[in-house]
C-alpha positions in Angstrom: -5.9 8.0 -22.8 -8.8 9.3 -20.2 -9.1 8.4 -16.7 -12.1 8.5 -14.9 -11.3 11.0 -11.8 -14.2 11.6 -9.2 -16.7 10.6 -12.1 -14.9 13.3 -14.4 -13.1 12.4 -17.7 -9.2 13.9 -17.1 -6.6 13.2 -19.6 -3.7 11.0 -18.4 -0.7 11.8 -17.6 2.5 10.8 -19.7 3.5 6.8 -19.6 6.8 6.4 -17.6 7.9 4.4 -20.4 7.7 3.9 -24.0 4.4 1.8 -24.0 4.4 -1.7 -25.9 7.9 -2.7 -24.1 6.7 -4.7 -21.1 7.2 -8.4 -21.3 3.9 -10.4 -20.5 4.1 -12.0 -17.3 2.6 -15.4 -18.4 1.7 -16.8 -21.9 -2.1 -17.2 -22.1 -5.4 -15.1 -23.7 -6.7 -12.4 -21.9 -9.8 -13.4 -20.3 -11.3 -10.1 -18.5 -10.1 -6.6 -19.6 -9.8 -3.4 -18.1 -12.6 -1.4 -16.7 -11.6 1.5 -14.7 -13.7 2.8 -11.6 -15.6 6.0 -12.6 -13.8 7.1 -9.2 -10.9 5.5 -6.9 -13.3 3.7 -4.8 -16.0 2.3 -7.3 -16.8 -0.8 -8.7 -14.4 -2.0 -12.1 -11.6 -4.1 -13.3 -8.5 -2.3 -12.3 -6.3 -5.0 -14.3 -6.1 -7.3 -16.8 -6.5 -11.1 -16.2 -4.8 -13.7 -17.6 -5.5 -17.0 -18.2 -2.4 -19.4 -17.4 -2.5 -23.1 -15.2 -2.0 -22.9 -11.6 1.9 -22.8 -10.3 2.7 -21.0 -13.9 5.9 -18.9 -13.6 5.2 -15.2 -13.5 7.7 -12.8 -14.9 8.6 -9.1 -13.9 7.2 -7.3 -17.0 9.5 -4.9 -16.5 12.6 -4.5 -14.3 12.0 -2.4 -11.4 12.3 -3.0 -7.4 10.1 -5.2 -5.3 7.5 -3.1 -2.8 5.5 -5.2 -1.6 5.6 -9.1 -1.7 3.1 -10.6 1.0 -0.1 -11.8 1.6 -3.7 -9.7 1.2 -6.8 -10.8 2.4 -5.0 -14.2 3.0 -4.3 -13.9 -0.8 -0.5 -13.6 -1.9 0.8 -10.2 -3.5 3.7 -8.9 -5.7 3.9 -5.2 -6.8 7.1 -3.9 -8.5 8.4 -0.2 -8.4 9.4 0.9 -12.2 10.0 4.4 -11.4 8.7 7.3 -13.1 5.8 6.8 -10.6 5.0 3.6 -12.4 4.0 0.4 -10.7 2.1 -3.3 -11.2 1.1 -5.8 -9.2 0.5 -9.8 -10.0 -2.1 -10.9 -7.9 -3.7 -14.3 -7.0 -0.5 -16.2 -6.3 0.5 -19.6 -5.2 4.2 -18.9 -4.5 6.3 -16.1 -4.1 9.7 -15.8 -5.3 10.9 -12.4 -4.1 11.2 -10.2 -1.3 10.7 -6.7 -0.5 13.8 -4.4 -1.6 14.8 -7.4 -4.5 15.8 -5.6 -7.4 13.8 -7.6 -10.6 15.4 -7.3 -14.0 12.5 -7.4 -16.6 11.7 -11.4 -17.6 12.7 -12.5 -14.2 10.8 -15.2 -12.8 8.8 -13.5 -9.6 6.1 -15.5 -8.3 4.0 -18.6 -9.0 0.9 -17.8 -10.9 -2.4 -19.5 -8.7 -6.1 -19.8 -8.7 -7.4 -16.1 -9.6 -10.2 -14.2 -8.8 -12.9 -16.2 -6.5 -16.0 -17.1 -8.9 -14.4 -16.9 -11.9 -15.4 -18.7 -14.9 -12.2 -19.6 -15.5 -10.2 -20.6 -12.5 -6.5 -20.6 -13.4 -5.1 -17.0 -14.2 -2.9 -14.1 -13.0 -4.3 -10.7 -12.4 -1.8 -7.8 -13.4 -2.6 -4.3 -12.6 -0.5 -1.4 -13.0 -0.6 2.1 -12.0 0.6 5.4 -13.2 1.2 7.8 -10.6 -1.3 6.1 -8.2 -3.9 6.0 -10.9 -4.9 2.5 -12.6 -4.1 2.4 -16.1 -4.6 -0.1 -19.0 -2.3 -2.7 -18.7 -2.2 -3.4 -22.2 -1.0 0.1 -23.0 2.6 -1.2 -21.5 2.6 -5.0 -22.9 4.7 -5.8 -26.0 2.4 -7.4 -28.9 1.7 -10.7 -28.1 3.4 -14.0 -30.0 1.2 -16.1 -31.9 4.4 -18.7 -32.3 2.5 -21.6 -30.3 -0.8 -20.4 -31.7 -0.9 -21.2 -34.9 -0.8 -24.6 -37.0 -0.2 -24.6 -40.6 -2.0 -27.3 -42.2 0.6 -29.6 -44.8 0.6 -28.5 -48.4 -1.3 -31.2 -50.7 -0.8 -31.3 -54.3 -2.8 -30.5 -56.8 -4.6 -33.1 -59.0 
């Protein structure tokens, strides 16, 4: 993977952990990728967002300790420690479940998912970023594959003539 450092292309480091192991932290499409900044202070998506109703429980995707849990610009917070210089962070809350210093196992319930970004077309999702040794990386990179159980409908079998 390349990272976009001071609007130079820089390979990046290892992944803390085996990537594809994280547990989503809400069921739902993903509605806005990841764009990185070409540099730490420039315009881009530095998460994934995910589409999920207002109040939805959000899960650690991974266990780790509780840094932050609070409120940002009036908007609430919740950013986990994984070690290995790992981190994410579940933005756009309603409800917080945790408190700085918890110690999350991974699937725990955290936080209540809430109204997401302002001015976004749709309304109702949870933003999840996560950084790699202060860097933002790809989210995705750490997710397990998805389940489509829920997804799919199998129409009934009708015989033949």
């Amino acid at each position: 993977m390349l990272l976009a450092v001071g609007g130079v292309l820089v390979a990046a480091p290892a992944p803390a952990v085996a990537a594809g192991s994280w547990t989503w932290p809400v069921t739902g499409p993903v509605i806005r990728t990841f764009d990185p900044p070409e540099d730490p202070f420039g315009s881009g998506h530095r998460g994934i967002d995910i589409a999920a109703p207002a109040v939805t429980p959000v899960l650690a995707a991974a266990a780790g300790t509780i840094t932050f849990a609070g409120r940002v610009g009036g908007e609430l917070f919740v950013t986990v420690d994984h070690g290995g210089g790992l981190a994410s962070t579940y933005s756009w809350l309603s409800t917080v479940d945790v408190g700085r210093g918890d110690i999350v196992r991974s699937g725990q319930v955290i936080a209540s998912s809430g109204s997401g970004h302002p001015g976004s077309p749709e309304p109702d999702h949870l933003h999840l970023g996560v950084k790699l040794n202060g860097v933002y990386v790809d989210p995705l990179d750490y997710l397990s594959a998805a389940s489509v159980v829920g997804l799919i409908r199998l129409a009934p079998l009708v015989p033949g003539p």
